[in-house]
C-alpha positions as CSV (number, residue, x, y, z in Angstrom):
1,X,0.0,0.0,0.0
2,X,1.3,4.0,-1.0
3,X,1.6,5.8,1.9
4,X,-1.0,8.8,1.5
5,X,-0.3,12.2,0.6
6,X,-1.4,13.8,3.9
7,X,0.5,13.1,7.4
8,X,-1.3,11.1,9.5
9,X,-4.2,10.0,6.7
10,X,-4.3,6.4,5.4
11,X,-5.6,5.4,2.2
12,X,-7.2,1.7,1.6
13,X,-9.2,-0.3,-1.1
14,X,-11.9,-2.9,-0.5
15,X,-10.9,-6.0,-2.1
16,X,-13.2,-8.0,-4.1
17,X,-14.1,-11.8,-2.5
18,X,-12.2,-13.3,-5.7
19,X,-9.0,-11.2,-4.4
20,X,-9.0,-12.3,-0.5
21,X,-9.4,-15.8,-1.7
22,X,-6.2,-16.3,-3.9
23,X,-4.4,-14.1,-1.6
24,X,-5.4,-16.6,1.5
25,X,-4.4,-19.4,-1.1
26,X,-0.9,-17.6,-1.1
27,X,-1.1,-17.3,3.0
28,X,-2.2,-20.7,3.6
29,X,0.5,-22.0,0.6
30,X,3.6,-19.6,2.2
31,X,2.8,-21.3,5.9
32,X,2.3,-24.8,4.9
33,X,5.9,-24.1,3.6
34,X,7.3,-22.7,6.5
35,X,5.8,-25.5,8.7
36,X,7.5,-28.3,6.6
37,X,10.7,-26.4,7.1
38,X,10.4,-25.5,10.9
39,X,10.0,-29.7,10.5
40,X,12.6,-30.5,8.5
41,X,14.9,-28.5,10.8
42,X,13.5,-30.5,14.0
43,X,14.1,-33.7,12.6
44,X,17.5,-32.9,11.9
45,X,18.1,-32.0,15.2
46,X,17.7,-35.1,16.9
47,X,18.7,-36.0,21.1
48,X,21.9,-37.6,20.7
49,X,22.0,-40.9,22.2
């Protein structure tokens, strides 16, 4: 988002249901990815016996 024009005003869209969808596709896709790596890195990191 542009910062506005004017100090202390802020400036915002409405976004259409189509929009909040495929960006909660790209949420949901970007975590899911992060998860598998927090994962990854835990099952590398095993107690030593």
């Amino acid at each position: 988002m542009n910062p506005a024009a004017e100090k202390g005003r802020v400036d915002y869209r409405v976004l259409p249901i189509e929009e909040v969808e495929e960006l909660l596709k790209v949420v949901e896709a970007e975590r899911a990815e992060a998860e598998a790596e927090e994962a990854a890195k835990k099952g590398t990191q095993g107690s030593p016996k």
